[in-house]
Steps between C-alpha positions, in 0.01 A plus 500: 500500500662858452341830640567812325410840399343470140456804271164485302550516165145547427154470619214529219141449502444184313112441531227666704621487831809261445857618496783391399828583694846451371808443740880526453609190688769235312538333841120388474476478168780283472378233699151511540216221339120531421293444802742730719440805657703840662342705814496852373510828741537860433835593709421848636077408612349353772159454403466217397779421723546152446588373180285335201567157310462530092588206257737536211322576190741551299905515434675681257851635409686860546764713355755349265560110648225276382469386878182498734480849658149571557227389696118533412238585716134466398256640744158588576443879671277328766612631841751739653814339387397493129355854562843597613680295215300674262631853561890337510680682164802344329818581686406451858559229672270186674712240741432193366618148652490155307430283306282355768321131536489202261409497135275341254633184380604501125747225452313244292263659403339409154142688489386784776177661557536858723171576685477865594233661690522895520861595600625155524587586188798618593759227560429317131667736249827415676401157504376472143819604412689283675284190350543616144897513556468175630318346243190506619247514162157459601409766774138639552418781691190524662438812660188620728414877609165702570453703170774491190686838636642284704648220288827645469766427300386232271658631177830406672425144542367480146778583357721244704243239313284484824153366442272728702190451607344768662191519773276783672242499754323769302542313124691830388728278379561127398289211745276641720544401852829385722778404351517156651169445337628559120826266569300208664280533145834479271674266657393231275796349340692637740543335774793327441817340732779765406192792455586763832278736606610807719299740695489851669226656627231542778462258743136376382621457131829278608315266711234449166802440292675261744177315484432456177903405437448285726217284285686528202819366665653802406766656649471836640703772679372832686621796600398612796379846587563586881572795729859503608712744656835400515514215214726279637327306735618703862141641562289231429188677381461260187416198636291236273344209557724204307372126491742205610666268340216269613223718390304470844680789697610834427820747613586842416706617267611915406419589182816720519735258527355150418323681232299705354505165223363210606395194362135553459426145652708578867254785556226474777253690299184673701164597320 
C-alpha cells in the first residue's frame, strides 16, 4: 500500500451527476487490479473528516514514458464527500492511500458477464480492459440504473467490443425493470462451465444475482459496497456476514480487507 499526496489532473462532469476524477499517482497505478479500491480525503478539511473508499475505474498513462501514471475515479455527487470532490480543480491535491482489498479474479477466464446496477458501474471499465488484454473475447455487459441519464459510459465499452445490454426501471432505455431481471432472461446458452459472471452493486441486486448464479451453476463474484473508515481492517465497521466452509454456520469477515470481492456463493445474503 503507499500513501501520498496526489495532484488531480482533472475532474470533469461525465454524466448528470457522475464525475470523473483523474489522479497523478504511478505508485497506485503501477500496481493496482480491477476490483481494488483507494480511500480518498481532501488534506486541508475536516468535514467530512474521515476518509471515503472509491474503486478504480480506470488507469491510464502520463507524460512521455508509456507507464501507468494515473488513476481514475468515477463517482456519483451523492453526499458531502462527492459534494466536496466536485468543487476540487486540477492542480490541488487529494491524499490518497492504496490499492486496497482483493480483486476480481481474471486468470482463466474464457467468457464474462459484468452486472452493474447504478454506480457499480464503476469498477468494470478497468476490468473490461484487463479481460480483453487477457484474451478474454466474449464479454457482456449488463447494466441497470433508474432512467437512461444515468447509464453512463456505454460508448466506451462498445468500442472495446463489449456487448451491452442495457436496463431502466422507467423503460427510458433498453429492458424495463432491474437489471438482474433482463440477465436471468438472456442467459440462455449461456450458462456454461468457463462462463464468469461479476457483480457490483446494491445489496438487494447482488443477493438476486448470487441466486440465480447459483441455479445455473454459474460462477459469480461481487463487489461489495460498505461503509468504511479506515480501509484496512483496524476499525472494524465493515463487518459481513460470510458462510462456512460447511455451509451451516456463519463468521465475519471486513469487506476492507477480506474484500470488497467475494465469491458470490460465501456470502450470507439477507432479504
Amino acid at each position: 500500500m503507499s500513501q501520498l499526496l496526489a495532484e488531480v489532473l482533472s475532474n470533469n462532469l461525465f454524466a448528470e451527476d457522475h464525475f470523473r476524477i483523474r489522479l497523478l499517482a504511478p505508485e497506485i497505478a503501477g500496481k493496482v487490479l480491477p476490483g481494488q479500491f483507494v480511500m480518498l480525503r481532501k488534506p486541508d478539511e475536516f468535514e467530512p473528516f474521515l476518509p471515503r473508499a472509491y474503486s478504480i475505474h480506470n488507469i491510464s498513462n502520463s507524460g512521455s514514458k508509456n507507464e501507468p501514471a494515473a488513476i481514475e475515479i468515477l463517482y456519483k455527487v451523492v453526499g458531502r464527500m462527492t459534494r466536496l470532490l466536485e468543487t476540487i480543480k486540477p492542480g490541488q491535491r487529494l491524499s490518497v492511500w492504496g490499492p486496497l482489498g482483493h480483486a476480481f479474479t481474471t486468470g482463466g477466464v474464457k467468457k464474462a458477464a459484468l452486472v452493474a446496477g447504478g454506480i457499480g458501474i464503476a469498477p468494470f471499465l478497468f476490468l473490461a480492459k484487463t479481460l480483453r488484454r487477457q484474451g478474454v473475447d466474449t464479454l457482456y455487459l449488463f447494466f441497470g440504473a433508474c432512467a437512461k441519464e444515468h447509464l453512463v459510459g456505454l460508448g466506451e465499452f462498445e468500442e472495446l467490443g463489449v456487448e451491452v445490454h442495457p436496463a431502466t426501471e422507467d423503460g427510458s432505455c433498453g429492458h424495463k425493470g432491474f437489471v438482474t431481471e433482463m440477465f436471468g432472461q438472456k442467459l440462455t446458452g449461456l450458462a456454461e462451465k468457463e462462463f464468469r459472471v461479476y457483480g457490483c452493486g446494491p445489496h438487494p441486486m447482488l443477493a438476486r444475482l448470487a441466486a440465480i448464479c447459483k441455479s445455473r451453476g454459474l460462477s459469480c463474484e461481487v463487489s461489495l459496497e460498505a461503509m468504511m473508515a479506515c480501509g484496512i481492517g483496524a476499525c472494524q465497521g465493515c463487518a459481513q456476514a460470510v458462510l462456512d466452509e460447511s455451509n451451516t454456520g456463519f463468521h465475519y469477515e471486513l469487506v476492507c480487507k477480506d474484500g470488497p470481492v467475494f465469491d458470490a456463493a460465501r456470502i450470507k445474503w439477507t432479504s
